[in-house]
N, C-alpha and C positions, 0 to 999 in steps of 0.2 A: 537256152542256147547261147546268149551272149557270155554266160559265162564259162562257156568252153573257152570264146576267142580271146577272154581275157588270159586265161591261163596259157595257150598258145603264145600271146603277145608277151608274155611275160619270161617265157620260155626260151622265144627268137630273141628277146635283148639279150637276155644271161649268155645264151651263144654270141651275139655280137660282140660280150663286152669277152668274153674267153679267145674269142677270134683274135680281137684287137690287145690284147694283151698278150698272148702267145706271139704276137708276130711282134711286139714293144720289144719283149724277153729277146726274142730272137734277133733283134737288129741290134738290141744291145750287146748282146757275144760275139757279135761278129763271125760267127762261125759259119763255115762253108752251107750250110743247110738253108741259113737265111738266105743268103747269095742266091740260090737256087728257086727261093720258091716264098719269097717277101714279095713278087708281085700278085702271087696266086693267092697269098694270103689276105693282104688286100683289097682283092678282088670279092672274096668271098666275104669280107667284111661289110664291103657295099650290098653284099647281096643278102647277105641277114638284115642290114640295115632296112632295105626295099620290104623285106617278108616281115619284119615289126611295125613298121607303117601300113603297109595296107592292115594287117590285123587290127591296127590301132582304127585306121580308117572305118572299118568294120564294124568294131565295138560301138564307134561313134552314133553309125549309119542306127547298128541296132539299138542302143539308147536314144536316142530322137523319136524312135519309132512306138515309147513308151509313151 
């Protein structure tokens, strides 16, 4: 079972880090798109970040448990 949350965990960073570079790319163009939606970007960066810790948390909880 922990290794489902491992590959979950591993999953949510790859998103985090596509999040946060999508939104790099887009502050770098300057282009109206970023204007629009670099705080939602953001936002959801944090919220992938939150979803890779607790899985991380998890993995932790269920390794101890060995």
């Amino acid at each position: 079972m922990s290794g489902l949350f491992v590959v979950l965990m591993v999953l949510a960073m790859i998103a985090t880090l596509g999040v946060l570079i999508f939104g790099i790319v887009g502050m770098a163009s300057g282009s109206d798109f970023h204007r629009r939606n670099s705080n939602k970007l953001m936002r959801a960066r944090v919220v992938m970040q939150g979803v890779a810790l607790a899985f991380f948390a998890i993995v932790l909880i269920l390794a101890g448990k060995d």
